[in-house]
N, C-alpha and C positions, 0 to 999 in steps of 0.2 A: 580102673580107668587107664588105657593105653595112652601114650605120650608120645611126639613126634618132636625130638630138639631139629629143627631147619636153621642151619646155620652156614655162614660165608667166612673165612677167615684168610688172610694174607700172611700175618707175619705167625701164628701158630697161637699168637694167645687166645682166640675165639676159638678152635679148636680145643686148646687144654682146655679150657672151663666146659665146652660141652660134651666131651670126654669125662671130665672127671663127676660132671652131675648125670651121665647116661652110666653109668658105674655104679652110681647108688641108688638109681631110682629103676634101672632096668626099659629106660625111653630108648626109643630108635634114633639114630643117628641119620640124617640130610645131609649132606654137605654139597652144599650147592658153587660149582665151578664154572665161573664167564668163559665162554669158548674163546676169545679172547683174554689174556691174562693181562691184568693191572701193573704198570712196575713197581718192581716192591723194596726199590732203594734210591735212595738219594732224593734231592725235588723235583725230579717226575711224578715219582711216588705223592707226592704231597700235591701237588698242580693235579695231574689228571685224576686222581681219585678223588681230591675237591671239587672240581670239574664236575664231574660225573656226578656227585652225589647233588650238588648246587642245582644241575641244570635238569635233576630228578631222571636221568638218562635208565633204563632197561635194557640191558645186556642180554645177548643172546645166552643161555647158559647150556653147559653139557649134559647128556640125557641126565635124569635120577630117578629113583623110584619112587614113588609117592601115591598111596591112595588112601586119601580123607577118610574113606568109611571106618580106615583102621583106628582113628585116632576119635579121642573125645577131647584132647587138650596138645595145643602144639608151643611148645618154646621156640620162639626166635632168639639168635644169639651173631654179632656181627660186630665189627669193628667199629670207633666212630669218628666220622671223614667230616668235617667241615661244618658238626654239631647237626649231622644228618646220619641217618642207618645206610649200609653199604646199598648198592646199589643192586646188589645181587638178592635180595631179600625184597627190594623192588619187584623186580620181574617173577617172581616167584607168586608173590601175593596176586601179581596184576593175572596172573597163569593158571591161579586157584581161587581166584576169590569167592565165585560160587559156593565150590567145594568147600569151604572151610569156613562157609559163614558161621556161625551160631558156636563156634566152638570156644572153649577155653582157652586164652592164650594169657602167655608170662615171656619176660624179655628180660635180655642180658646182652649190656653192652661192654667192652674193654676197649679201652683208651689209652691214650698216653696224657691225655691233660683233657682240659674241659670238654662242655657241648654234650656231653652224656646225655642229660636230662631232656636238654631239648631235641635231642636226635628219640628219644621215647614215646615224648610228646606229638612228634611231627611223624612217627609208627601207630601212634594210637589213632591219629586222625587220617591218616591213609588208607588203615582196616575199618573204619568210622566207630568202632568203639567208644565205649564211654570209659571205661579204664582196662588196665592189665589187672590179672588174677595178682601177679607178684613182680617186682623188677630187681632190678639187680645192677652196679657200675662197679667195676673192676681196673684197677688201674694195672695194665702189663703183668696178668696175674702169673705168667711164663717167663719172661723176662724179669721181672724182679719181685718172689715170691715172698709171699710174706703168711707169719697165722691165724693174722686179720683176713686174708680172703679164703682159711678153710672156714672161718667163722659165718664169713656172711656169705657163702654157699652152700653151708649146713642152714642158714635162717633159710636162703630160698628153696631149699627142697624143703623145707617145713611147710614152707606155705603155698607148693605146689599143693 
């Protein structure tokens, strides 16, 4: 089964995690970039990418390469803004949704504090899924690493 991780990341912790699960499982890497960029300090950062994710806004994003046929199961992995999925993960689905209907998908979000679950919740009902394969909440696994999340990234590649 080929794997497609599609992921959006700002500050670098949704990139280590889907680095470090595209490592062990041998999935293709997405990384999906707003042609516009988000600011990524101070409360800009916290207002507009609240904003954005609040008002369910779609970001033009820069080219990538993506062709569903290759994949049977896709990972989304994104940061979480105002207990919403990035917005860039947004536009992505709304760009593919055809293409990727009926497939496999598993999710991993990193945060700094709450809204996790409901930001997974509110991804499941925008793909209109009845659930994810596996999920996964990660708190700043980059920023402040700990052996509890090689733990519960070996559980979710188990259960991919």
């Amino acid at each position: 089964m080929k794997t497609a991780i599609v992921f959006y990341s700002m500050n670098g912790n949704t990139k280590f995690t889907a680095k470090t699960i595209a490592s062990q499982t041998g999935a293709d890497l997405i990384e999906l970039k707003p042609e516009k960029s988000y600011p990524d300090k101070g409360l800009r950062k916290f207002i507009w990418g609240g904003k954005s994710a609040v008002m369910g806004e779609t970001p033009k994003l820069l080219p990538y390469e993506f062709d569903a046929d290759k994949y049977d199961q896709i990972i989304f992995g994104y940061p979480v803004w105002a207990s919403n999925f990035a917005p860039p993960i947004k536009t992505f689905i709304k760009d593919n949704m055809k293409q990727i209907a009926g497939k496999d998908f598993s999710v991993f979000a990193c945060c700094s504090g709450g809204g996790a679950e409901k930001s997974i919740d509110k991804l499941k009902n925008y793909l209109l899924i009845k659930d994810f394969k596996t999920s996964l909440v990660l708190i700043d696994p980059k920023d402040k690493p700990k052996e509890e999340n090689k733990n519960l990234i070996d559980n979710f590649i188990s259960a991919i």
